[in-house]
C-alpha positions as CSV (number, residue, x, y, z in Angstrom):
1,X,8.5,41.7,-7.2
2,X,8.2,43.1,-10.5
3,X,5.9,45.1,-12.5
4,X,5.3,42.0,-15.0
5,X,4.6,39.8,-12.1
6,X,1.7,42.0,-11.2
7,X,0.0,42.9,-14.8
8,X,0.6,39.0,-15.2
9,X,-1.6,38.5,-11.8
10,X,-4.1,41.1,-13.3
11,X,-4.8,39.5,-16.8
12,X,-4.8,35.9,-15.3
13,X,-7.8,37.1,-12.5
14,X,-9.6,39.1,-15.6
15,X,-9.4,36.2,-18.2
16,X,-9.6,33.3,-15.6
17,X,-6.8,31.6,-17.8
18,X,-2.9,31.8,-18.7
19,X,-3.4,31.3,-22.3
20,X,-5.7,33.9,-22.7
21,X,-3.7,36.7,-20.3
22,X,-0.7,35.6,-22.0
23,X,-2.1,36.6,-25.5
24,X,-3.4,40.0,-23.9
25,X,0.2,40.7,-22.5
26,X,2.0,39.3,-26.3
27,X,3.7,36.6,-24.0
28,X,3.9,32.8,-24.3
29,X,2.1,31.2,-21.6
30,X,4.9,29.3,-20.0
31,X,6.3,33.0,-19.4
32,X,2.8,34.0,-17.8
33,X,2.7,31.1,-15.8
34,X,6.5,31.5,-14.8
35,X,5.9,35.0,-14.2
36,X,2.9,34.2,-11.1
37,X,4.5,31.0,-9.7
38,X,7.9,33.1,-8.6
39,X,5.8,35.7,-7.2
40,X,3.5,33.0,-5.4
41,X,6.8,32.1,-4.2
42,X,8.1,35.1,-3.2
43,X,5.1,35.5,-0.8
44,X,4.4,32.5,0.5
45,X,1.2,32.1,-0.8
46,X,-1.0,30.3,-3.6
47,X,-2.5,32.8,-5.4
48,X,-4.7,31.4,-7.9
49,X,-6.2,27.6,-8.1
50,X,-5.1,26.2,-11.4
51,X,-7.8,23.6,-12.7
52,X,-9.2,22.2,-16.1
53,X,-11.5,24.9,-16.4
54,X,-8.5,27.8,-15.7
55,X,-7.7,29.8,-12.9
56,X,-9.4,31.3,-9.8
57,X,-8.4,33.6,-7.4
58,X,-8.0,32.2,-3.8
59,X,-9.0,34.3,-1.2
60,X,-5.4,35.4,-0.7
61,X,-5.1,36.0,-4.4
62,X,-7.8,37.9,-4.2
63,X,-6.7,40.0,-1.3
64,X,-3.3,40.4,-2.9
65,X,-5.4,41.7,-6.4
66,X,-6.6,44.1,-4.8
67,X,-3.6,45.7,-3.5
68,X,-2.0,45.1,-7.1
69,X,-4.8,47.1,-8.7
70,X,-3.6,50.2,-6.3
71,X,-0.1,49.7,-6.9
72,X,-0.6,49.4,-10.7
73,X,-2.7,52.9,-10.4
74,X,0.3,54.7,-8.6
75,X,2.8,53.9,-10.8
76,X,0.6,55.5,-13.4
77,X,0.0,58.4,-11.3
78,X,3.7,58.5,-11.2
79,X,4.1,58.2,-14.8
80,X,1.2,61.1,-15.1
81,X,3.0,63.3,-12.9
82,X,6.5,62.6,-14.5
83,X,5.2,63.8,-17.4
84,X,3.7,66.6,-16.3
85,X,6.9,67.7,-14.9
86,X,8.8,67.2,-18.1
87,X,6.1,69.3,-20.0
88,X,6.5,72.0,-17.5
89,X,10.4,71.8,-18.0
90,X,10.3,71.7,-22.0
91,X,7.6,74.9,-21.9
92,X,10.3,76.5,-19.3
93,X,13.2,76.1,-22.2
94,X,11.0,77.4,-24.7
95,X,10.1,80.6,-22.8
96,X,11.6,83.8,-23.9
97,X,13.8,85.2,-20.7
């Protein structure tokens, strides 16, 4: 599972279409489209219905979105703390001791 799986899952549920997520995330859409069918793979389950009009979230899918949305928001808590750390560190160095 990678990171560019799930912002791939996120854009396609928010624009209802590959083409369109795949602009948001400067992608081609093949690429996109790549991107969700390994990870449908990967867990065993559909997780959007591909029609003429785009894509909807199955019930899985949107289960599974929803889990994605609290992943993505750790990893930038993770980020937020890394940094936070490394501010701490460079103000430490900078100290007179």
């Amino acid at each position: 599972m990678k990171i560019s799986q799930l912002r791939a899952v996120i854009a396609v549920a928010e624009r209802g279409n590959f083409s369109e997520a795949a602009l948001e995330l400067q992608l081609t859409q093949p690429a996109v489209s790549h991107a969700i069918a390994t990870l449908e793979e990967e867990l065993g389950v559909p997780l959007f219905a591909r029609g003429r009009h785009g894509a909807v979230l199955t019930p899985a899918g949107e289960r599974i979105l929803h889990h994605i949305r609290q992943v993505m928001q750790h990893l930038e808590m993770m980020q937020q703390e890394a940094n936070l750390h490394k501010d701490l560190q460079v103000v430490g160095r900078n100290t007179p001791g």
